[in-house]
C-alpha positions in Angstrom: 112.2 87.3 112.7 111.5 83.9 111.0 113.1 80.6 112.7 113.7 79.3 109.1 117.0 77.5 109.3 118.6 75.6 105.9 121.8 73.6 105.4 123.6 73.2 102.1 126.8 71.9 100.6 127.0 75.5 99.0 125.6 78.8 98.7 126.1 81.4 95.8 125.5 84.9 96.8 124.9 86.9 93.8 122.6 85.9 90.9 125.1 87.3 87.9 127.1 85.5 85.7 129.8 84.1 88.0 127.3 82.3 89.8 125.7 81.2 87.3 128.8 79.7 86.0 130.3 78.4 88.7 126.9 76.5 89.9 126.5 74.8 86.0 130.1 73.8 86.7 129.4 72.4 90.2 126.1 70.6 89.1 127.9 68.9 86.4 130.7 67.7 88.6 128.6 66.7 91.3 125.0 66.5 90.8 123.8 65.5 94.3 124.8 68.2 96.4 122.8 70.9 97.6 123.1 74.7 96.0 121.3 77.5 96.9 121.2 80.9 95.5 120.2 84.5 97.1 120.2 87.3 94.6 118.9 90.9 96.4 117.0 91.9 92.9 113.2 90.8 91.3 115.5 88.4 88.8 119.1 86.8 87.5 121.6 88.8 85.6 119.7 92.3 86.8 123.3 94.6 87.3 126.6 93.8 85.9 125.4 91.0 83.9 122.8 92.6 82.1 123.1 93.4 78.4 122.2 97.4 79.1 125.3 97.5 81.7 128.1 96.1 79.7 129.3 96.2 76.1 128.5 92.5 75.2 132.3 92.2 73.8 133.1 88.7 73.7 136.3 89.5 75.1 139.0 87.6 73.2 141.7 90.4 72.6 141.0 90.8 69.1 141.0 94.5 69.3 141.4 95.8 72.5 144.6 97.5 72.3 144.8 98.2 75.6 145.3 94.4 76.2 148.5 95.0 74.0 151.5 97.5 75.6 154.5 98.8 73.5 157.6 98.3 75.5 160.3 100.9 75.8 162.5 99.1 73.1 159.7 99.4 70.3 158.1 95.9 70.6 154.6 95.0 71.2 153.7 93.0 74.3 151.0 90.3 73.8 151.3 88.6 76.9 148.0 90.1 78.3 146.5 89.8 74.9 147.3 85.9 74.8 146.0 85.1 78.4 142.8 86.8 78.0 141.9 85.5 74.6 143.4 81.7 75.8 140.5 82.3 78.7 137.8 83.7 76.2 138.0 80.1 74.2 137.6 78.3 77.6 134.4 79.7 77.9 133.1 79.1 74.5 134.1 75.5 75.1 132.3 75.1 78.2 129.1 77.0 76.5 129.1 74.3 73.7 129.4 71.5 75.9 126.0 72.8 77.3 124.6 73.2 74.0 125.7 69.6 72.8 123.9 68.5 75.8 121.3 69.7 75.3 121.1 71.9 79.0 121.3 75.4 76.1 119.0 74.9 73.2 119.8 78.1 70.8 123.0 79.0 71.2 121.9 82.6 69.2 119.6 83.3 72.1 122.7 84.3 73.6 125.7 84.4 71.2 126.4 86.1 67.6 129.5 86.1 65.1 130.7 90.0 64.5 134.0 91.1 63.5 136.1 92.5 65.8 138.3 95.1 65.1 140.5 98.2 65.8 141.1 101.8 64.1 143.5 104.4 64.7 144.2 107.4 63.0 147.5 109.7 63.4 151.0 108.5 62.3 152.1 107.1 65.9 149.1 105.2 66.3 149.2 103.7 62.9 152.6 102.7 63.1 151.4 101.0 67.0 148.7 99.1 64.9 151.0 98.1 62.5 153.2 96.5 65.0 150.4 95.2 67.3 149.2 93.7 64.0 152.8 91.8 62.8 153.3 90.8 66.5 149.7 89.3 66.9 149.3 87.7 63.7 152.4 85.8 64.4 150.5 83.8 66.9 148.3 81.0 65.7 145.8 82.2 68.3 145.9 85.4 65.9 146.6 84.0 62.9 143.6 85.1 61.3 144.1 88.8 61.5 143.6 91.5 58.7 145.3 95.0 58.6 144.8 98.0 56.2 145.7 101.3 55.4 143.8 101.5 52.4 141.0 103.4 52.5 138.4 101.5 50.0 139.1 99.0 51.9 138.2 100.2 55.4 135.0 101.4 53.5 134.0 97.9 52.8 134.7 96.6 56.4 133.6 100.0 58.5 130.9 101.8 55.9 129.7 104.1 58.3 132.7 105.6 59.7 134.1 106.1 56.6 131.2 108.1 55.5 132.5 112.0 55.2 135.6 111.1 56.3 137.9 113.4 56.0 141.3 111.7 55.0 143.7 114.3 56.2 146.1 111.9 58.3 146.9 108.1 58.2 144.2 106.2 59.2 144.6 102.1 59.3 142.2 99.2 61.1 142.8 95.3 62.0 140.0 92.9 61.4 139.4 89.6 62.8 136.1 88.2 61.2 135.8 85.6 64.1 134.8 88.0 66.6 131.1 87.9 68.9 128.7 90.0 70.4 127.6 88.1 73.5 124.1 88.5 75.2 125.6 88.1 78.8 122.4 89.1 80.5 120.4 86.0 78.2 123.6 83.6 78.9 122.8 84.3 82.8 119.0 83.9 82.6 119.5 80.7 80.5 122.3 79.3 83.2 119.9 80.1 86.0 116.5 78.5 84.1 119.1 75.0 83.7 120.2 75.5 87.4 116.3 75.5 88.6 115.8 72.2 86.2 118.3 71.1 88.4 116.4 71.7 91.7 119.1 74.5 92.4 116.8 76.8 95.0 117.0 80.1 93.9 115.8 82.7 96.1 114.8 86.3 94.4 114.4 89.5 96.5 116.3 88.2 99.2 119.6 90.2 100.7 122.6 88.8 102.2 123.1 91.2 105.6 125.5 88.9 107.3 128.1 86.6 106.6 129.9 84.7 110.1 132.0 81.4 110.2 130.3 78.6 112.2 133.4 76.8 114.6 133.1 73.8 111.9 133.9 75.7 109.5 130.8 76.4 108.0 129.4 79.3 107.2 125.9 81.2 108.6 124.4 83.6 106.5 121.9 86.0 108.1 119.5 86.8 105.2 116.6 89.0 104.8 113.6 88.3 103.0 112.8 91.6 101.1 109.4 91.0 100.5 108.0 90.0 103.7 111.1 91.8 106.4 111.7 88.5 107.8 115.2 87.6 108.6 116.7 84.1 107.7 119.8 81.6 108.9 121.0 79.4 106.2 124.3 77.6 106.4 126.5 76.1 103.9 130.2 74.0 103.9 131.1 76.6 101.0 130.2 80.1 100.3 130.7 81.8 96.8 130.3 85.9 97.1 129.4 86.9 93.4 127.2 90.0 94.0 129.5 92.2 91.7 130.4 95.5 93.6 128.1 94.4 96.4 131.2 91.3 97.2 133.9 93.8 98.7 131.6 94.3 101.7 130.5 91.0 102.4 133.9 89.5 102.2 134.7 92.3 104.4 131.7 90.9 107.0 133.5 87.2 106.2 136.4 88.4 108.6 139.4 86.0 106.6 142.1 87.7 106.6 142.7 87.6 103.0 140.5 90.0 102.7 142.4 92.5 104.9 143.9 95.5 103.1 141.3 95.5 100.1 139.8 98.8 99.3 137.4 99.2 96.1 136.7 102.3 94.1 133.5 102.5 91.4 133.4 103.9 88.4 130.3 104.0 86.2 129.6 104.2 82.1 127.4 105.9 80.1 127.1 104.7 76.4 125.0 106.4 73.6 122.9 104.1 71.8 121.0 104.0 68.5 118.1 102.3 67.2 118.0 104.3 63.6 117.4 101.2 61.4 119.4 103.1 58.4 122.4 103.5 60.9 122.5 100.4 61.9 122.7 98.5 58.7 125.6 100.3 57.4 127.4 99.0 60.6 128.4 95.3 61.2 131.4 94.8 63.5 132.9 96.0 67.0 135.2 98.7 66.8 137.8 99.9 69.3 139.9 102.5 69.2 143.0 104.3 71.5 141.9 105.5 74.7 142.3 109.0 75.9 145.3 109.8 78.0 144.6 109.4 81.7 141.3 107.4 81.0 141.0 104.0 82.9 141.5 100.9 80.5 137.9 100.3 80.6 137.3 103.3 79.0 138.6 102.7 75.7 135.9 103.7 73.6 134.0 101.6 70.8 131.7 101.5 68.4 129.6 98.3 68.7 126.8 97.1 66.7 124.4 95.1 69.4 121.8 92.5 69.5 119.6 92.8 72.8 115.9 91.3 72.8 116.1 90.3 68.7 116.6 94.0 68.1 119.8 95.7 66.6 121.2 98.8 67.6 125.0 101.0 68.0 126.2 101.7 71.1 129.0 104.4 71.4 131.0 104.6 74.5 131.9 104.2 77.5 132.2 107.4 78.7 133.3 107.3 82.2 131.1 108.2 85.5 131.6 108.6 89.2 128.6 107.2 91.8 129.8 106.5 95.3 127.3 103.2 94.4 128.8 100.0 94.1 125.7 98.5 92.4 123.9 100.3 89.8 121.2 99.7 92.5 123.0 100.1 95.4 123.7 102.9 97.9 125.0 106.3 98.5 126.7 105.2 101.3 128.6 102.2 99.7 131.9 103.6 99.3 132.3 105.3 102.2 131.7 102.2 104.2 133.7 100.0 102.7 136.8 101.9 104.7 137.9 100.3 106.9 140.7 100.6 109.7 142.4 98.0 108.0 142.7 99.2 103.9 142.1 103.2 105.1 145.9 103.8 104.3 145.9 102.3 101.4 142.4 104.0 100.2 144.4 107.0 101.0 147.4 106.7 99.1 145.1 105.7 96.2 143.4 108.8 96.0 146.7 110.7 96.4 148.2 108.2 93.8 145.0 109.0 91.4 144.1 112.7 91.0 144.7 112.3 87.1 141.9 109.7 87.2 140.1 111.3 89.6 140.2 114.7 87.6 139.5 112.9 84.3 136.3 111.5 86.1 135.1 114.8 86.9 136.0 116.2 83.1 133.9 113.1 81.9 131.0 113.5 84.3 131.0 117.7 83.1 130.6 116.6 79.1 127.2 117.9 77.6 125.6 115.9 75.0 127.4 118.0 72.3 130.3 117.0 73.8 129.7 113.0 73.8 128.7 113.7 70.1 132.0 115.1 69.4 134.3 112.5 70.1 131.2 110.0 68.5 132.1 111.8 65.5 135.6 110.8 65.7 134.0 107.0 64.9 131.2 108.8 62.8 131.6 111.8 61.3 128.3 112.6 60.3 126.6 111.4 63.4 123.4 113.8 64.3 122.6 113.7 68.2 118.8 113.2 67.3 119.8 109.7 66.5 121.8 109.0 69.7 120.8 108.8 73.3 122.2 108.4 76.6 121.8 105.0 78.9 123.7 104.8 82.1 125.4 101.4 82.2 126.4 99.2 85.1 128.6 99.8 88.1 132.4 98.7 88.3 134.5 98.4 91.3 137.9 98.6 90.9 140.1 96.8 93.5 142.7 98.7 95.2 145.2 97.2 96.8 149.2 97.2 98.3 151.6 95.6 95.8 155.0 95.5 94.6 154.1 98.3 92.2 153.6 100.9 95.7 150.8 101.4 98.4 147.3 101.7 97.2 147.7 100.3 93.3 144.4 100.6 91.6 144.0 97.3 89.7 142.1 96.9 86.3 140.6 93.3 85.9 138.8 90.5 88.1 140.6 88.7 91.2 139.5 85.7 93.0 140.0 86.2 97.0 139.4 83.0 99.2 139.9 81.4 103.0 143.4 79.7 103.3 140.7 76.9 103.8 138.9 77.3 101.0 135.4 77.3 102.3 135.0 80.9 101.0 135.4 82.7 98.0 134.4 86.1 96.4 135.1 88.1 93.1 136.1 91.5 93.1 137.1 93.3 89.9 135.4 94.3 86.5 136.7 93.8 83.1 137.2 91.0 81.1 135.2 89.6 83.7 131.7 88.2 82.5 134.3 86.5 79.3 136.5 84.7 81.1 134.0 83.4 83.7 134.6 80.1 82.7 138.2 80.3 83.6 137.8 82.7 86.6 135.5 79.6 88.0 137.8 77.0 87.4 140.1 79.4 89.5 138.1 79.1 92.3 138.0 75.2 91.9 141.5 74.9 91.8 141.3 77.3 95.2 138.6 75.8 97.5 138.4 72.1 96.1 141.3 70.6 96.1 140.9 67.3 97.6 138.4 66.5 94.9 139.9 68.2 91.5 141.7 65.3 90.8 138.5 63.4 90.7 136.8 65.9 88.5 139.7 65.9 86.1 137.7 63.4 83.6 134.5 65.4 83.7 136.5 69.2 83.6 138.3 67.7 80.4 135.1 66.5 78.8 133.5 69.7 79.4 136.6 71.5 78.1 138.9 69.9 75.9 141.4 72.1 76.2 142.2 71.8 80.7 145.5 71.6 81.5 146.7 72.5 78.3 148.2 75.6 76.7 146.7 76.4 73.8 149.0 78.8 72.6 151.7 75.8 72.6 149.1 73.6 70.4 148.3 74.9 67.2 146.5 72.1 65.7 144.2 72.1 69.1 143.4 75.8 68.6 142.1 75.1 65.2 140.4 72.1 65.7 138.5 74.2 68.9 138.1 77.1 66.4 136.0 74.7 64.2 134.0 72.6 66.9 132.7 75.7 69.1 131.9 77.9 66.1 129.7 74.5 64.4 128.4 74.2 68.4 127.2 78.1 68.9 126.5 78.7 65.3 129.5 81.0 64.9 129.9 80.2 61.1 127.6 82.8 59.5 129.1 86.2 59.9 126.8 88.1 58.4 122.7 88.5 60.7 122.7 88.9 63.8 119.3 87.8 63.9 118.4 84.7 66.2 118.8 81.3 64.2 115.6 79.7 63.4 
């Protein structure tokens, strides 16, 4: 065991995109304090962060219609749809701020302009589109939508699915030309290259086994050096947990009681990819349709084109997965330890609550190739399986919990837990996640730093002109951010991918 003992004014566990996030924002606010960062892998943004483990959606609600619920009455319910996309332009705020000073030098190392949009087919759907569509386009957040039922003109905006297409039933798609493919994996690397400029110490290969509060009120972590066995004690005032799946246990080693009660369940994805060239050009845009019935919201399934390592390609998915894992490197063992005395009724009447999910896990994890092809061909309906291939994605935990709603609720989206003192916090959760880290950080501002947000106020509103205010409620503010951010990420050009020169 090493004697190695460290101080610091705070300590990020995790080397994904929360972190990263969280310790530009802290650096910015207050340069001389003392951040340290232990991430268990050879490098930043190595699980959920990384472009192979998520779908690189800038998530802005542009066309995921699960973000949009029709009500019993008929009516379409936005709410969701507002929030998320409200918390998708603090994020692009915050990036251009870094690029206009300088910290990010191409913002195309990491972000792209791509349509977003959303098909359906069937009468029922259509008619859901077509309302989703007059309710959203209502909103100046929205305001820029498209819809169509024509079919020459879906085949200018989605080429290759209309290819073949047999036009047997109402089909119909909305457009918003103002959409992004983000590089979340780059964004993370970049953050993390800044954050060492910044004398940030970030440890690789080293694995958080411990996490105890100190009586005043600090925290000691016991860390272990992967490379050389050793074991290490380093302390800090604040701890952030933002290891992904691997947070549930450590903020179940913190011992706060707000972290009582909290069960977490994983689910994986596996997306088919392409790199055929003549594919690929035929397909500009992000395209998401309805998802099966019984299928978690995360597994609505899309047709995306990508941009990963200057390269374009299609991915297809997700189709759904089940690993006991909690990481995409993790262990077998992960779920079954993380029940404890404390959430094991409430794990129970989960699973009881869940068999449809459960059953349409195991359905997903049974599908042959064939199979995955099949329902790709509902998006394209000429696709050949010698152009596709499987990669397994990342790993998402979703939080269970007790709630109004019953015992055991399995929630879909990210949650910030901290100490009633706010000396702790952690992220459980998955999607929109990696999006709306900008606002999911200045959550856990609001949480443990109280005392000094007033302070910060200047500094928060310089870095993002839009703090405090609703954006939904300011019109004029939405389109003058529209403009800025797009001129400050090079957002303009719709039409390469390609890194700007």
């Amino acid at each position: 065991m090493s004697n190695r003992q460290t101080k610091a004014d705070v300590i990020l566990i995790g080397a994904g995109i929360m972190s990263a996030t969280l310790g530009a924002l802290l650096k910015e606010l207050m340069p001389s304090w003392e951040i340290k960062v232990y991430e268990r892998r050879e490098g930043a943004g190595e699980e959920s962060s990384n472009e192979w483990n998520n779908a690189g959606t800038g998530h802005a609600s542009l066309c995921e219609l699960n973000y949009t619920v029709e009500k019993p009455d008929g009516s379409i319910d936005i709410s969701k749809a507002i929030k998320v996309n409200e918390e998708f332009q603090v994020s692009k705020q915050f990036w251009s701020y870094l690029v206009n000073s300088k910290l990010i030098k191409n913002p195309r190392d990491f972000i792209s302009p791509l349509p977003h949009m959303s098909f359906v087919q069937g009468e029922q759907d259509v008619k859901f589109l077509k309302k989703r569509f007059e309710a959203m386009s209502n909103n100046p957040l929205f305001d820029e939508m498209e819809y169509s039922e024509d079919p020459e003109k879906l085949k200018q905006w989605i080429p290759l699915m209309m290819k073949d297409r047999a036009l047997n039933k109402p089909i119909a798609a909305s457009r918003i030309a103002a959409g992004t493919d983000v590089n979340f994996g780059a964004l993370t690397r970049i953050l993390f290259k800044h954050l060492k400029s910044k004398n940030v110490d970030i440890q690789y290969k080293h694995n958080v086994d411990d996490i105890k509060r100190n009586r005043d009120g600090s925290w000691d972590l016991k860390i272990r050096n992967l490379d050389k066995g050793t074991v290490e004690r380093h302390s800090a005032k604040f701890v952030f947990i933002g290891s992904g799946g691997g947070s549930l246990h450590l903020l179940q080693k913190s011992g706060i009681p707000e972290g009582k009660g909290i069960g977490g369940f994983p689910i994986s994805g596996i997306f088919m990819v392409s790199h055929n060239p003549e594919l690929v050009s035929q397909h500009r845009a992000k395209v998401y349709g309805k998802a099966a019935v019984g299928a978690p919201p995360m597994s609505v399934p899309h047709l995306d084109t990508r941009l990963i390592d200057n390269k374009e390609s299609l991915f297809f998915g997700p189709f759904a997965g089940f690993s006991p894992k909690f990481l995409k490197y993790g262990s077998n063992a992960d779920l079954i330890t993380s029940v404890k005395g404390h959430n094991l009724v409430t794990m129970m009447a989960a699973g009881m609550k869940n068999v449809p999910l459960t059953t349409y896990l195991i359905n997903q994890l049974m599908l042959s190739k064939e199979q995955r092809m099949a329902e790709l061909r509902e998006f394209i309906p000429n696709a050949n399986s010698k152009d596709w291939e499987l990669v397994v994605a990342g790993q998402r935990v979703q939080i269970i919990k007790d709630t109004p709603a019953g015992k055991g609720t399995l929630q879909f989206g990210t949650e910030v837990i901290s100490a009633a003192d706010g000396s702790i916090a952690a992220l459980l959760g998955a999607s929109p996640g990696a999006s709306t880290a900008v606002s999911v950080m200045l959550e856990v501002l609001k949480r443990c730093f109280p005392k000094q947000l007033k302070d910060w106020e200047p500094k928060l509103k310089e870095m993002i002109p839009s703090y405090g205010v609703s954006l939904v409620q300011n019109p004029e503010l939405i389109r003058q951010l529209h403009d800025t951010t797009a001129r400050a990420l090079d957002l303009h050009d719709s039409a390469p991918l390609q890194t700007a020169r």
